[in-house]
One Martini backbone bead per residue (centre of mass of N, CA, C, O) as a GRO file, in nm:
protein
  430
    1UNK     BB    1   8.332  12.251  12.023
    2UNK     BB    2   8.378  12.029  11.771
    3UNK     BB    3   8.247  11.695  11.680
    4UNK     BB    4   8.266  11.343  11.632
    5UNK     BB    5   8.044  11.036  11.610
    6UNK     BB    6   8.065  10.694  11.523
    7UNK     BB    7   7.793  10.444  11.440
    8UNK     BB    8   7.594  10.124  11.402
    9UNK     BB    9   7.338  10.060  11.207
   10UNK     BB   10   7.041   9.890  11.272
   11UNK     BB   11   6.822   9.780  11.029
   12UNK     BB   12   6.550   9.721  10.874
   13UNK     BB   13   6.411   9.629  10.615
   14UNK     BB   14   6.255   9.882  10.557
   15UNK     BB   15   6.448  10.090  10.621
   16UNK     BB   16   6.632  10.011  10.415
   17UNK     BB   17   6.471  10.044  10.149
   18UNK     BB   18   6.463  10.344  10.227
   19UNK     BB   19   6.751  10.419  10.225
   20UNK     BB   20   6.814  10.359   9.929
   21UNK     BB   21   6.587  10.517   9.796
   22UNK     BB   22   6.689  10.787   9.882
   23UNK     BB   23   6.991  10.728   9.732
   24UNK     BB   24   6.855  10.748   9.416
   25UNK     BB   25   6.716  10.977   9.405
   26UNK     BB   26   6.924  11.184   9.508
   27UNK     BB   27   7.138  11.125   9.256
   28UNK     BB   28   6.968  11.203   9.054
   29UNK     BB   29   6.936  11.494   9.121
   30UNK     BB   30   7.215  11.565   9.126
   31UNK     BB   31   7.285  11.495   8.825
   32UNK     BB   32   7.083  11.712   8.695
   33UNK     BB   33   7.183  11.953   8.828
   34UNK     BB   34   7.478  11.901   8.743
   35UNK     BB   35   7.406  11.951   8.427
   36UNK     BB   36   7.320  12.258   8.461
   37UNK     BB   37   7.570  12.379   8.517
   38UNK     BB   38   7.706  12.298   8.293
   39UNK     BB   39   7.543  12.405   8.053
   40UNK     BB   40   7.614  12.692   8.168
   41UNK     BB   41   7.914  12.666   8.118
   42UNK     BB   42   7.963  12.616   7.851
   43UNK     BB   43   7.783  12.886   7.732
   44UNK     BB   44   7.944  13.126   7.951
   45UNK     BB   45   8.281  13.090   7.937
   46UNK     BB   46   8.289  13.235   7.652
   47UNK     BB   47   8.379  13.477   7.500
   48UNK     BB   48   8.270  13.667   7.208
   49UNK     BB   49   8.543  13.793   7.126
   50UNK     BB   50   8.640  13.431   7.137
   51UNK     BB   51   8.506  13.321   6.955
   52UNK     BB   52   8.419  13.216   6.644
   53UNK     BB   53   8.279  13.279   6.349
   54UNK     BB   54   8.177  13.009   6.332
   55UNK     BB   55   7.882  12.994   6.548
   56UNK     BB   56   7.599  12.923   6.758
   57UNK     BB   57   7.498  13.125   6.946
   58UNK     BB   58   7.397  13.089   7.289
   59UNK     BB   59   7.138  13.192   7.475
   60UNK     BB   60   7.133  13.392   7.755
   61UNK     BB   61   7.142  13.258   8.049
   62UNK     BB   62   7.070  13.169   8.400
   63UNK     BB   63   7.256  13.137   8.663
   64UNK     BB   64   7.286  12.908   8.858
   65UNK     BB   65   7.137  12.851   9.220
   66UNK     BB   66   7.087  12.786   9.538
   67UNK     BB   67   6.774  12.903   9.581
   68UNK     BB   68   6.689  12.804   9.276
   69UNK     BB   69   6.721  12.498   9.329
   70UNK     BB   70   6.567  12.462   9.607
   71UNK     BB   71   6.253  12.615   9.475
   72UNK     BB   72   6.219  12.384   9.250
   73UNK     BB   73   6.152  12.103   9.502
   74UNK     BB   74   5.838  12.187   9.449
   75UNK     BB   75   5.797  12.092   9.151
   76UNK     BB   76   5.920  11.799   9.203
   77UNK     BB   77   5.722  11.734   9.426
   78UNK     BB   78   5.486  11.752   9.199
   79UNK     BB   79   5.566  11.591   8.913
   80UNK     BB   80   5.732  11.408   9.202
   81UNK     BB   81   5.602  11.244   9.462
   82UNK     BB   82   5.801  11.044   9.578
   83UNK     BB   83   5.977  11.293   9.689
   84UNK     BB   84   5.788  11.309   9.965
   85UNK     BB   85   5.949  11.091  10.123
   86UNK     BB   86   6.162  11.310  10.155
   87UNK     BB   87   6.302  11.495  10.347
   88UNK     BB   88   6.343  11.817  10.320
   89UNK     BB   89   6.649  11.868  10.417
   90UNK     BB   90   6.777  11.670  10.288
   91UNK     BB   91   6.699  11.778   9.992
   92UNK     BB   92   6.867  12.064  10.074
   93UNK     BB   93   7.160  11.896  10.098
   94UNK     BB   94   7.209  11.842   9.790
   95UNK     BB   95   7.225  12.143   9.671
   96UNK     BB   96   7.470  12.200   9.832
   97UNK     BB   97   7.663  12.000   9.703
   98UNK     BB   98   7.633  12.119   9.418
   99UNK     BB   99   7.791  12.402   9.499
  100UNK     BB  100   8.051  12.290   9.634
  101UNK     BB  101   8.137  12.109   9.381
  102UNK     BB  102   8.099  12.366   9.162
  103UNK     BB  103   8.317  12.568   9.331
  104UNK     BB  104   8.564  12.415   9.304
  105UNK     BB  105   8.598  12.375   9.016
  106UNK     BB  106   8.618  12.689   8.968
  107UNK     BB  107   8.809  12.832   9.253
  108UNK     BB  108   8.807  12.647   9.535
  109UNK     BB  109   8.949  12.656   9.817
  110UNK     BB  110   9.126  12.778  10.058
  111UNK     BB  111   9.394  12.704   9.885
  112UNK     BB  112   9.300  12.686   9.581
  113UNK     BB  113   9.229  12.431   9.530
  114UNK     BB  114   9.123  12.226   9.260
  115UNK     BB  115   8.901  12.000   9.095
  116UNK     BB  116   8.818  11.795   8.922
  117UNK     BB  117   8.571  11.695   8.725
  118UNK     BB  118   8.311  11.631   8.750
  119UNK     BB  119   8.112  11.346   8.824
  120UNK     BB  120   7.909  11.155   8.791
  121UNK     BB  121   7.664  10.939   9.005
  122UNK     BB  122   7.673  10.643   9.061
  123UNK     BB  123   7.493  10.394   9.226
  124UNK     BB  124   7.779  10.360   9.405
  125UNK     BB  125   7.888  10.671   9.483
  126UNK     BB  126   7.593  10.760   9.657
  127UNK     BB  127   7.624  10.741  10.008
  128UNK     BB  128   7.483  10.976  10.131
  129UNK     BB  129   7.291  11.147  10.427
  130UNK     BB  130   7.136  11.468  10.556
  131UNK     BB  131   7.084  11.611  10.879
  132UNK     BB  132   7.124  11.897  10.994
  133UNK     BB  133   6.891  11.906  11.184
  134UNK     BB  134   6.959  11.788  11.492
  135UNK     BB  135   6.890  11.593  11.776
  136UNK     BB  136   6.892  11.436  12.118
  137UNK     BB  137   6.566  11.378  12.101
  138UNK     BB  138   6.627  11.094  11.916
  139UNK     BB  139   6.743  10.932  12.182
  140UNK     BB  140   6.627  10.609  12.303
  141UNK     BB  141   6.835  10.462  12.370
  142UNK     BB  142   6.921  10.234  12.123
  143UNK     BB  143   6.753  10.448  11.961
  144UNK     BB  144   6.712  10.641  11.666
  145UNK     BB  145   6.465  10.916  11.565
  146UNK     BB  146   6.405  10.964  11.238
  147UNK     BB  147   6.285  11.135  10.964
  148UNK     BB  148   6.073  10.868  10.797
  149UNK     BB  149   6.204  10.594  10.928
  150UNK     BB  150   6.247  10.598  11.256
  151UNK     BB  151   6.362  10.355  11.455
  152UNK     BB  152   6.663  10.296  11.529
  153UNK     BB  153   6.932  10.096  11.570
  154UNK     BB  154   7.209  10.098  11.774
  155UNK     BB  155   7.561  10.115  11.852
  156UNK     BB  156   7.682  10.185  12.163
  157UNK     BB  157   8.037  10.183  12.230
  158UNK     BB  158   7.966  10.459  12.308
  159UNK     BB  159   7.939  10.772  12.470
  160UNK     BB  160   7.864  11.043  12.514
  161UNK     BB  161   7.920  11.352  12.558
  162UNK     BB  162   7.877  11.543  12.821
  163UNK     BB  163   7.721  11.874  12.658
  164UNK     BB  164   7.668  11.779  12.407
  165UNK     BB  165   7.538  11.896  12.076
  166UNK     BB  166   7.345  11.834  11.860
  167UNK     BB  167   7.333  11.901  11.512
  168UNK     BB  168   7.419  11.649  11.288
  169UNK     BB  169   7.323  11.358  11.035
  170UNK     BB  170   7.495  11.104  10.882
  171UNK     BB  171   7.427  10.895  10.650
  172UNK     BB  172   7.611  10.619  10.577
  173UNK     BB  173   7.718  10.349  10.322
  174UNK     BB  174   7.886  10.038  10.327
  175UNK     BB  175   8.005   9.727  10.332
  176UNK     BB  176   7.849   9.649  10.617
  177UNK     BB  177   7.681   9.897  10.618
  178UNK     BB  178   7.546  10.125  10.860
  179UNK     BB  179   7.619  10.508  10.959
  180UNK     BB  180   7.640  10.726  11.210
  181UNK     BB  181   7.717  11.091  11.203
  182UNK     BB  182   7.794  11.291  11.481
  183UNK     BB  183   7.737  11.599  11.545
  184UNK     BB  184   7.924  11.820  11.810
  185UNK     BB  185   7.851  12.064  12.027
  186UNK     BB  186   8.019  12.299  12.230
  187UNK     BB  187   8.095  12.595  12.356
  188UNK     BB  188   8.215  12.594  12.650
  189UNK     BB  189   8.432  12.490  12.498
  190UNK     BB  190   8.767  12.578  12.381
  191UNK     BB  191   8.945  12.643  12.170
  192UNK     BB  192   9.264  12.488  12.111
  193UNK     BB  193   9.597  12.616  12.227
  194UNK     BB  194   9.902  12.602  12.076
  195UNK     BB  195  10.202  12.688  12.272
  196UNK     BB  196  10.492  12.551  12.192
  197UNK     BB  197  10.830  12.547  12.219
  198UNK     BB  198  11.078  12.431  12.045
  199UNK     BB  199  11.350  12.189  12.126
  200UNK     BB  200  11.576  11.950  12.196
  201UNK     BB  201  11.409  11.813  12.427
  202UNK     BB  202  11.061  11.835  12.300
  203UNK     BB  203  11.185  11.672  12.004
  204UNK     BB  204  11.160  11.554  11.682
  205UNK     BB  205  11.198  11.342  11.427
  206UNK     BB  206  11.061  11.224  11.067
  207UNK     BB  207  11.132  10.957  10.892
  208UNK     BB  208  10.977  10.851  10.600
  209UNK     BB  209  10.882  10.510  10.464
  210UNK     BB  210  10.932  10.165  10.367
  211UNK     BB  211  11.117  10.022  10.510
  212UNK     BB  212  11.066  10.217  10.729
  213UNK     BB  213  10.779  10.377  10.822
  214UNK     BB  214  10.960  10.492  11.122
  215UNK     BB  215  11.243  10.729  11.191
  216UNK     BB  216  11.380  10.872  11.465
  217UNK     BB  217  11.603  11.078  11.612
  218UNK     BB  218  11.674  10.825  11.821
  219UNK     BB  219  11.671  10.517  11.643
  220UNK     BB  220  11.415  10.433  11.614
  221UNK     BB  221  11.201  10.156  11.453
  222UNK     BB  222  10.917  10.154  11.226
  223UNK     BB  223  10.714   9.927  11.111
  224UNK     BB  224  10.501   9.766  10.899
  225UNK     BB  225  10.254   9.540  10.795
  226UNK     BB  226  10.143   9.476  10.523
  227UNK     BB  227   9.806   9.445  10.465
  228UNK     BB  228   9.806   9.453  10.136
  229UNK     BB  229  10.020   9.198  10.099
  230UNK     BB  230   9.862   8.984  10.287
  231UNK     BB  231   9.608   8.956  10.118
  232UNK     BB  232   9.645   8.962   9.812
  233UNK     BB  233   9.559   8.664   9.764
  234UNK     BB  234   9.264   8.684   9.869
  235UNK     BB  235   9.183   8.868   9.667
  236UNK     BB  236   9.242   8.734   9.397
  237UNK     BB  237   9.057   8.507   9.435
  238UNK     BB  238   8.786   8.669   9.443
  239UNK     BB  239   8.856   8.833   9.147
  240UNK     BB  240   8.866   8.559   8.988
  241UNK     BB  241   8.557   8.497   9.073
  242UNK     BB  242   8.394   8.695   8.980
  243UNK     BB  243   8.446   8.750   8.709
  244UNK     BB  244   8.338   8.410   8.618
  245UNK     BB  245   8.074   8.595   8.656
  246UNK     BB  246   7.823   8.694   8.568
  247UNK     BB  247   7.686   8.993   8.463
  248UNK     BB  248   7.448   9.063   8.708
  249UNK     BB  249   7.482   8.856   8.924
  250UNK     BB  250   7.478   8.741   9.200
  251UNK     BB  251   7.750   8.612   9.276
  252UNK     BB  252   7.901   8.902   9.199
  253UNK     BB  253   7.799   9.027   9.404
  254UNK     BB  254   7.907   8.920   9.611
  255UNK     BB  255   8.206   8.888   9.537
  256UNK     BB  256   8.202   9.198   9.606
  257UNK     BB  257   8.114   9.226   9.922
  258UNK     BB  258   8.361   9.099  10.004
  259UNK     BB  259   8.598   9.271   9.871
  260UNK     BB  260   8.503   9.512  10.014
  261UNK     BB  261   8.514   9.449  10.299
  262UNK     BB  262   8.836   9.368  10.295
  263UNK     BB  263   8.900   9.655  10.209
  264UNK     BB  264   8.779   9.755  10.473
  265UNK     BB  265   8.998   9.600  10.671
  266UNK     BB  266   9.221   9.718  10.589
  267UNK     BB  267   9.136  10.033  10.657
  268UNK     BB  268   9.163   9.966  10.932
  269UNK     BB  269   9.420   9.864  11.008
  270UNK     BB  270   9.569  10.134  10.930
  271UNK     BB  271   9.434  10.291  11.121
  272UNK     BB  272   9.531  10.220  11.359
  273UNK     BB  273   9.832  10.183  11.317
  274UNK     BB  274   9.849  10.536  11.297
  275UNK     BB  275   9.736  10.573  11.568
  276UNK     BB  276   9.951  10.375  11.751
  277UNK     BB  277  10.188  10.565  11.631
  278UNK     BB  278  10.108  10.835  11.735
  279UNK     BB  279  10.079  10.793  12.017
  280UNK     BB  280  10.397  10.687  12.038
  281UNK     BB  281  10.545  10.952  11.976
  282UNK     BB  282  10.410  11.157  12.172
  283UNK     BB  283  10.490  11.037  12.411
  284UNK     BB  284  10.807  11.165  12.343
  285UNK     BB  285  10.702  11.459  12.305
  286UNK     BB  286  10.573  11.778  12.172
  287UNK     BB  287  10.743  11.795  11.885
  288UNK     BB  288  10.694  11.696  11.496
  289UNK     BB  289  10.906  11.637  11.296
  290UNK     BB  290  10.880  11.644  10.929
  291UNK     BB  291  10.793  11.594  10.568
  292UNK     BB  292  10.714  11.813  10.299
  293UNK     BB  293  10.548  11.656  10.078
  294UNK     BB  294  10.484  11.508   9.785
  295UNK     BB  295  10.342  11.181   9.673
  296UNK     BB  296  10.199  11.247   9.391
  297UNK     BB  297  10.519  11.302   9.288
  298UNK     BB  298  10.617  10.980   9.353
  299UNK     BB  299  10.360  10.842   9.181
  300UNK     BB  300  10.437  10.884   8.909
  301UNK     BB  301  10.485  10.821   8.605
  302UNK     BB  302  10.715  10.746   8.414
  303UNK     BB  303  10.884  10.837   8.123
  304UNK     BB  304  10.893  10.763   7.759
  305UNK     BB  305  11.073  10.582   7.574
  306UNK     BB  306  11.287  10.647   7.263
  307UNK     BB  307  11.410  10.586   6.981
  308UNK     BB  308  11.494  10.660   6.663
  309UNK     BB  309  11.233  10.513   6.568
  310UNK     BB  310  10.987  10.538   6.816
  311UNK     BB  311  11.048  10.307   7.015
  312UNK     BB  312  10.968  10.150   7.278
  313UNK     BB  313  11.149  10.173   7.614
  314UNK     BB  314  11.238  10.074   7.888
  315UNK     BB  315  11.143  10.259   8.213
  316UNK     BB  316  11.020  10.086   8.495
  317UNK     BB  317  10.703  10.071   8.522
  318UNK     BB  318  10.706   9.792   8.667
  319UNK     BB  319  10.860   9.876   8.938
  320UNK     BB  320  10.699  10.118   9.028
  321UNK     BB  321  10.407  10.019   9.042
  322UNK     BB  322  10.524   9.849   9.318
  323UNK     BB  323  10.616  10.139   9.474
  324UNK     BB  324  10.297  10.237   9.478
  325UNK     BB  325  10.157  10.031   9.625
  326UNK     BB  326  10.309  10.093   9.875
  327UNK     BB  327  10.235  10.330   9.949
  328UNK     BB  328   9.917  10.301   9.966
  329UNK     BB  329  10.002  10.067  10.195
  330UNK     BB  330  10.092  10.302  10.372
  331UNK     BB  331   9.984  10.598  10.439
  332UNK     BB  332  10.157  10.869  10.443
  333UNK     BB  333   9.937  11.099  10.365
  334UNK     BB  334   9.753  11.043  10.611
  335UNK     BB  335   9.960  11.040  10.857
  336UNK     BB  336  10.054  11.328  10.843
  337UNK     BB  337   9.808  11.519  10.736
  338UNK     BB  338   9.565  11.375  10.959
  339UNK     BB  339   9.646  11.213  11.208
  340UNK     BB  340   9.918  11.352  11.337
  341UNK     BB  341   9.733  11.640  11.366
  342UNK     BB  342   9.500  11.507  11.541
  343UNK     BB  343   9.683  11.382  11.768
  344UNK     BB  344   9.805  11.683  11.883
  345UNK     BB  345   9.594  11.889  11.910
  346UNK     BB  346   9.444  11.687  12.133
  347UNK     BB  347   9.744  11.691  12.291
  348UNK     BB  348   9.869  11.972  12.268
  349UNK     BB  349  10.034  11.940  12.029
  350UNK     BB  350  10.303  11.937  11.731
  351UNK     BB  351  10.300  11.949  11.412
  352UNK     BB  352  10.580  12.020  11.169
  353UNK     BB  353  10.691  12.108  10.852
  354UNK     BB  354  10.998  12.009  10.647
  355UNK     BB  355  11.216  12.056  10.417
  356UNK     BB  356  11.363  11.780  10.283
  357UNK     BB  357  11.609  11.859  10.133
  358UNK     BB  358  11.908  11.724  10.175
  359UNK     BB  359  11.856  11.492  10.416
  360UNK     BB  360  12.003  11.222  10.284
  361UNK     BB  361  12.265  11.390  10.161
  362UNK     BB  362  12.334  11.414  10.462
  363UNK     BB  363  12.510  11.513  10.769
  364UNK     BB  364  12.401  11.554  11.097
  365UNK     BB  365  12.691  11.650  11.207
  366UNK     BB  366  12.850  11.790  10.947
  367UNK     BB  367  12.678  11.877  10.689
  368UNK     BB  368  12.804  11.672  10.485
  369UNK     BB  369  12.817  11.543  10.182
  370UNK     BB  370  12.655  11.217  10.103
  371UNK     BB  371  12.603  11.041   9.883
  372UNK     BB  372  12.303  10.846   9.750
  373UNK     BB  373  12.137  10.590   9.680
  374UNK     BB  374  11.820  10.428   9.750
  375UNK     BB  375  12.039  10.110   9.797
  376UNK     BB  376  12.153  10.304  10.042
  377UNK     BB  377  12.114  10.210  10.395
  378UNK     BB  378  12.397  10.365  10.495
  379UNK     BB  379  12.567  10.555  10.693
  380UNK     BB  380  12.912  10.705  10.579
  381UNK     BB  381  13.113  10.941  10.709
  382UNK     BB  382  13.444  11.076  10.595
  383UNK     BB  383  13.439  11.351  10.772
  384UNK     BB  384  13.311  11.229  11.089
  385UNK     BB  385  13.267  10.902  11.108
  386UNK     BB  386  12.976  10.844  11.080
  387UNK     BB  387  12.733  10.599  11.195
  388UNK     BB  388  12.423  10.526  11.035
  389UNK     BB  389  12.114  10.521  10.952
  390UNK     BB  390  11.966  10.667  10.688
  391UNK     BB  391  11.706  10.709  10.872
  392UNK     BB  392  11.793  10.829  11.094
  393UNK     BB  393  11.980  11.093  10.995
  394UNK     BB  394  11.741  11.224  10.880
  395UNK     BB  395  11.608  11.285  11.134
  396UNK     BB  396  11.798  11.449  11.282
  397UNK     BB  397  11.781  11.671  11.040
  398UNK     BB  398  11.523  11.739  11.055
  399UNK     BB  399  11.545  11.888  11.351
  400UNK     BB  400  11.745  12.048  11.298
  401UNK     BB  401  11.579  12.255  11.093
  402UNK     BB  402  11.375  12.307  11.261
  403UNK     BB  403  11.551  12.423  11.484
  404UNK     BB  404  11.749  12.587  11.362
  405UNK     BB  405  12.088  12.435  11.322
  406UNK     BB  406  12.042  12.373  11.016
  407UNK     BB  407  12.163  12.460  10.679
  408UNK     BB  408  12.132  12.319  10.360
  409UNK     BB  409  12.217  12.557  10.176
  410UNK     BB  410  12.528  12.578  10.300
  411UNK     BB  411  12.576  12.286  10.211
  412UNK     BB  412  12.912  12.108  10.142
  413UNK     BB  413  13.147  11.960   9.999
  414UNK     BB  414  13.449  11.908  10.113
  415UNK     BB  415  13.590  11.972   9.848
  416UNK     BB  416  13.498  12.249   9.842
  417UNK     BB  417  13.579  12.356  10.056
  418UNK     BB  418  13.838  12.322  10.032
  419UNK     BB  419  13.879  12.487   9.747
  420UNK     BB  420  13.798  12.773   9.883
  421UNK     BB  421  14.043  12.753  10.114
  422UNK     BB  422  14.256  12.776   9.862
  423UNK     BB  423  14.146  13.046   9.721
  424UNK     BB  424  14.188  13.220   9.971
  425UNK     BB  425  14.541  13.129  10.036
  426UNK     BB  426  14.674  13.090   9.757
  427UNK     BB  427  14.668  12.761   9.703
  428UNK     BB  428  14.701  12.441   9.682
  429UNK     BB  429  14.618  12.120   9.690
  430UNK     BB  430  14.723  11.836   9.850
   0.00000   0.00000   0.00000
């Protein structure tokens, strides 16, 4: 069983500025190195009878690897002796870096998703460095011994568990300061085994939105705290009194560090907030269905109208821009994707994901197709008189496809069932 836990970093004056040093260091070679992929991928990317007829064939180079750029790191610290400052693990996790990212662009990860063009690592883009191979016995008491850096002070707030082995350590800056991220593993417990049979007594079902942030099949209704609307005002102060400084000076970088800080402080609350709910759901069922959405699809821009003449005409992207804004501070897909199965995996218990797909717009008891606009928040279904908010309905319907009770692919509206119903009997409608 592997896990991590984080600590925070006490670094002396002179410790912080070695490992800056070390992250700028480090960022330079990243981009050259990266550059280096780059250049052999223009270069060899088109085959020769795709190429223009008029064109100047670049002659062909060998494709950088993982080992040669490794072995290159020789070179680089006879060159340039300051980087002989560096851990060599440290400099040999940076080439890994550079080829892992440079994998996913061409060909993606284990579900082939693939990511958009690498771009280079400005100033503060490149945080975090690691230690591959890490010790128990770096840890002496309240510090741990670094290799080149020292012995740094640690925050432990919490302890180690017992049995297990430090693997790695990544060493990373935030806004508030440094964190060292302790990778432990233990062989002898076991990947936990989770065979939990869903049913309708130990399942739930999990409507998610922005009016109430979930809606469970029992009825209960969880709002969200809008942290950053909360914040809001003084973010703008902030970013308003930045502006106002000039660019380069002392006084605009403090109050980007007070913004950054502010915005770490929403991100831990809203992180928080997503975990006291997911321990709270968890406690009420064994087996948690939710809604298989793609987000990213729910927040893209409206798109453009014209009229005949070609002017641009009103799409309402300025109302959608603030339902995007609530999305992003609500972390519905933070909440589904990450926290929610990381929290039901260690109780032991299944996170199960449901085609949504109208669940909103049927009923739950029978099945009748309801429609509604976004702006009707009331379930009131003309076919078995059931009433109940719309996002309990959805929660309920959620549990029941995913325990296989209900199919909507075969619900009709009522009027169609009828109309089906009177040419099965050769009769006309009443």
């Amino acid at each position: 069983m592997r896990i991590a836990y984080q600590y925070k970093l006490l670094p002396s004056t002179l410790q912080l500025v070695t490992m800056n040093r070390w992250l700028d260091m480090l960022r330079q070679q990243y981009n050259w190195m990266l550059a280096d992929w780059f250049d052999w991928w223009e270069m060899n990317r088109c085959l020769v009878n795709a190429c223009p007829l008029v064109c100047n064939i670049a002659e062909p180079r060998e494709k950088p690897e993982y080992y040669g750029q490794k072995r290159s790191l020789v070179r680089l610290k006879r060159d340039r002796p300051w980087y002989k400052e560096i851990h060599s693990q440290v400099l040999q996790d940076m080439v890994k870096r550079v080829k892992l990212a440079f994998a996913r662009y061409l060909k993606g990860d284990c579900n082939g998703k693939r990511s958009g063009k690498l771009r280079f690592k400005g100033v503060n883009r490149y945080r975090s460095f690691t230690y591959p191979q890490a010790s128990i016995d770096w840890i002496d008491s309240n510090k741990i011994e670094l290799p080149k850096i020292g012995a740094v002070k640690v925050v432990w707030h919490r302890p180690l568990p017992p049995g297990f082995e430090v693997k790695s350590a990544i060493l990373s800056r935030k806004a508030d300061g440094w964190y060292i991220t302790l990778s432990l593993q233990d062989d002898s417990v076991p990947e936990q085994t989770i065979d939990v049979v869903p049913n309708w007594d130990n399942s739930i079902g999990l409507d998610m939105g922005l009016e109430h942030f979930v809606a469970d099949s029992e009825g209960e209704l969880i709002d969200y705290p809008r942290f950053l609307r909360q914040a809001k005002s003084k973010l703008a102060k902030l970013q308003q009194k930045c502006d106002a400084r000039p660019k380069g000076s002392v006084a605009r970088k403090k109050l980007s560090q007070r913004i950054a800080r502010l915005h770490q402080k929403i991100a831990r609350q809203r992180y928080q907030f997503h975990c006291e709910t997911a321990n709270q759901l968890l406690i009420k069922a064994d087996v948690v269905f939710v809604e298989d959405f793609n987000l990213s699809n729910m927040t893209k821009r409206c798109k453009p109208k014209q009229d005949e003449n070609g002017t641009f005409l009103p799409n309402g992207q300025a109302a959608k821009a603030g339902l995007n804004k609530s999305f992003a501070d609500a972390g519905i897909s933070q909440f589904v994707n990450q926290i929610l199965p990381f929290k039901a995996e260690k109780a032991g218990k299944r996170r199960i994901k449901v085609n949504p797909t109208g669940t909103s717009q049927h009923c739950c008891v029978c099945l009748n197709r309801v429609p509604k606009e976004l702006s009707d928040r009331w379930h009131s279904c003309p076919e078995c008189k059931a009433e109940m908010p719309r996002d309990t309905n959805s929660g309920v319907l959620i549990k029941k496809v995913g325990l296989g009770l209900a199919s909507l692919k075969k619900a009709q509206r009522a009027t169609a069932r009828k109309e089906a119903r009177a040419l099965c009997v050769g009769t006309s409608l009443p």
